[in-house]
C-alpha positions in Angstrom: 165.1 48.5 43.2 166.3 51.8 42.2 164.6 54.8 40.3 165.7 56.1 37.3 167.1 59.6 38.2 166.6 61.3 34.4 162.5 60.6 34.8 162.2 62.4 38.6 161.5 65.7 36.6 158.7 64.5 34.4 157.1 62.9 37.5 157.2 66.1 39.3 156.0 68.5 36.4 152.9 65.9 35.8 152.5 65.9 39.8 152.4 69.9 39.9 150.1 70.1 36.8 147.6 67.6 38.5 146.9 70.2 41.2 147.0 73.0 38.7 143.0 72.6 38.3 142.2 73.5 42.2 144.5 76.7 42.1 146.8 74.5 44.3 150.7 75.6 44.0 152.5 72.1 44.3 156.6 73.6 45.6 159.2 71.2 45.5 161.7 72.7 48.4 164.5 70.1 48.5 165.1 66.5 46.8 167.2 64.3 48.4 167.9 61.2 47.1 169.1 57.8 48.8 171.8 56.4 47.2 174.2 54.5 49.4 171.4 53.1 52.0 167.6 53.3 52.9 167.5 55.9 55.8 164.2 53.8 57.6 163.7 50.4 57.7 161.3 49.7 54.6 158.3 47.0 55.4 155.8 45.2 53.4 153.4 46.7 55.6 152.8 50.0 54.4 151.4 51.5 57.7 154.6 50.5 58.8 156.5 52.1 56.3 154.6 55.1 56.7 154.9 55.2 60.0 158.8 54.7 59.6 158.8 57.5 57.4 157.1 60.0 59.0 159.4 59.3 62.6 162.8 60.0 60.3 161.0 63.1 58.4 160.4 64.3 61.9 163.5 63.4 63.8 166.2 64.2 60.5 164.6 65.6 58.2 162.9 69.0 59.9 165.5 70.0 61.5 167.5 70.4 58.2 164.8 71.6 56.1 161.4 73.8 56.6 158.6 72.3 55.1 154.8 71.2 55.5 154.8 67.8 53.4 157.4 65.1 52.5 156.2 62.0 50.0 158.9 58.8 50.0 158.7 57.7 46.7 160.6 54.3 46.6 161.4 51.0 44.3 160.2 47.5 45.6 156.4 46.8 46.1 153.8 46.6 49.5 152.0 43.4 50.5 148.7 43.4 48.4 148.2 45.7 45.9 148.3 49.3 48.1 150.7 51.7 46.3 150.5 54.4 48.3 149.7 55.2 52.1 149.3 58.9 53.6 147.7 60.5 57.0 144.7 62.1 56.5 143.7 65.7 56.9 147.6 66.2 58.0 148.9 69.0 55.9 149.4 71.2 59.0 150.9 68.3 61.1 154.2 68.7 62.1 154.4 64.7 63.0 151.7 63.1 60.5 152.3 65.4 57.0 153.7 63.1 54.4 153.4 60.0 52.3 154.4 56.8 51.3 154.6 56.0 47.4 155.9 53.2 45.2 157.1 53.5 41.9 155.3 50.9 40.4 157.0 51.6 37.0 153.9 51.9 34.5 154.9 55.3 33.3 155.9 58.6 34.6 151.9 59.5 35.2 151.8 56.4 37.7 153.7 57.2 40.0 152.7 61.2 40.0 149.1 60.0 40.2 149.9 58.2 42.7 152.2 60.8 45.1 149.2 63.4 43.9 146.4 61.3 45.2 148.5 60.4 49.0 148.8 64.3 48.5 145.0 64.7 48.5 144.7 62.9 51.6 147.4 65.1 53.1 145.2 68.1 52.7 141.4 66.2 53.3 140.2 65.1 50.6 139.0 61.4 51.1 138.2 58.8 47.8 135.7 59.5 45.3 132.7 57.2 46.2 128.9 56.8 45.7 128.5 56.8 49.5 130.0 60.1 49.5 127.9 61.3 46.5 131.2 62.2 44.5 131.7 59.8 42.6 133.9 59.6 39.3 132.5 59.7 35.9 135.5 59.0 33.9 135.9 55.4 33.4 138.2 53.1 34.8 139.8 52.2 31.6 140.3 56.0 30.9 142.2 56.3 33.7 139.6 57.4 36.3 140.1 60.2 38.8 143.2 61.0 41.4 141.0 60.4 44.7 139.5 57.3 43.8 140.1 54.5 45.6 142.4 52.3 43.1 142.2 52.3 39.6 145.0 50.1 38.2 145.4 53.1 35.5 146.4 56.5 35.3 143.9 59.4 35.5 143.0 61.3 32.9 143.7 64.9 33.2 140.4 66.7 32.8 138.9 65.5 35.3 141.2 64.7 38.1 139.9 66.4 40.8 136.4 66.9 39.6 134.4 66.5 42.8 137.1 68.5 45.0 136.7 71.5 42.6 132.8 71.3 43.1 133.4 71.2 47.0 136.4 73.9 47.4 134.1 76.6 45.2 131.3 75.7 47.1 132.9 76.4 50.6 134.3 79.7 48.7 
């Protein structure tokens, strides 16, 4: 399944405006797009496909271009219902920093939710829960928050990263 080229820029405005909140600069340093031929081999699993991933962002994709994250967002679907799969705590990884993201085709929020919250678990943040006493107050059928586990919506915007913001100013 391909992506619709004319909708990559809304994605990515939505995707830098969801970080906007935890004085987070979100840079877009290159785009490249596959057109004739998946460069890794693309499994249901998507451990696998992460794993994939991050070996050809090391081995090709470093060499031609500096920079600290890469997020493969791609058509087709995962076993189960996981959208999106990224290393934790990885930012500064020169092997591990990136994600794995499908376009689910909901809207152009989905899928930017969806690269924002792998994102998140690029730079630490883990999922919103009770047991963690951060949990989300904006309800699931409002969309939720970026770090919770799964939603099945979109998160609404003003609250997206509301227990990160309470933890980054407190270690301020």
């Amino acid at each position: 399944m391909r992506l619709k080229l004319p909708s990559a820029p809304h994605r990515l405005f939505f995707l830098f405006q969801f970080y906007r909140p935890l004085n987070v600069r979100v840079a877009l340093t290159g785009l490249e797009i596959w057109s004739d031929r998946d460069k890794i081999r693309v499994e249901k699993s998507p451990t696998d496909t992460l794993n994939n991933f991050l070996e050809w962002r090391t081995r090709d994709l470093l060499p031609r271009l500096r920079h600290d994250n890469a997020q493969l967002v791609m058509g087709g679907a995962f076993d189960g219902t996981t959208v999106g799969m990224a290393s934790q705590s990885s930012m500064c990884s020169r092997d591990r920093s990136g994600g794995v993201n499908v376009d689910h085709l909901v809207s152009v929020l989905g899928v930017a939710s969806t690269v924002a919250h792998e994102l998140g678990h690029n730079l630490g943040m883990s999922h919103d829960t009770a047991e963690r006493h951060c949990s989300c107050q904006n309800e699931p059928r409002l969309g939720g928050c970026i770090m919770e586990p799964s939603t099945g919506s979109v998160p609404d915007y003003s609250s997206l990263f509301l227990c990160w913001m309470f933890i980054l100013n407190m270690e301020e």
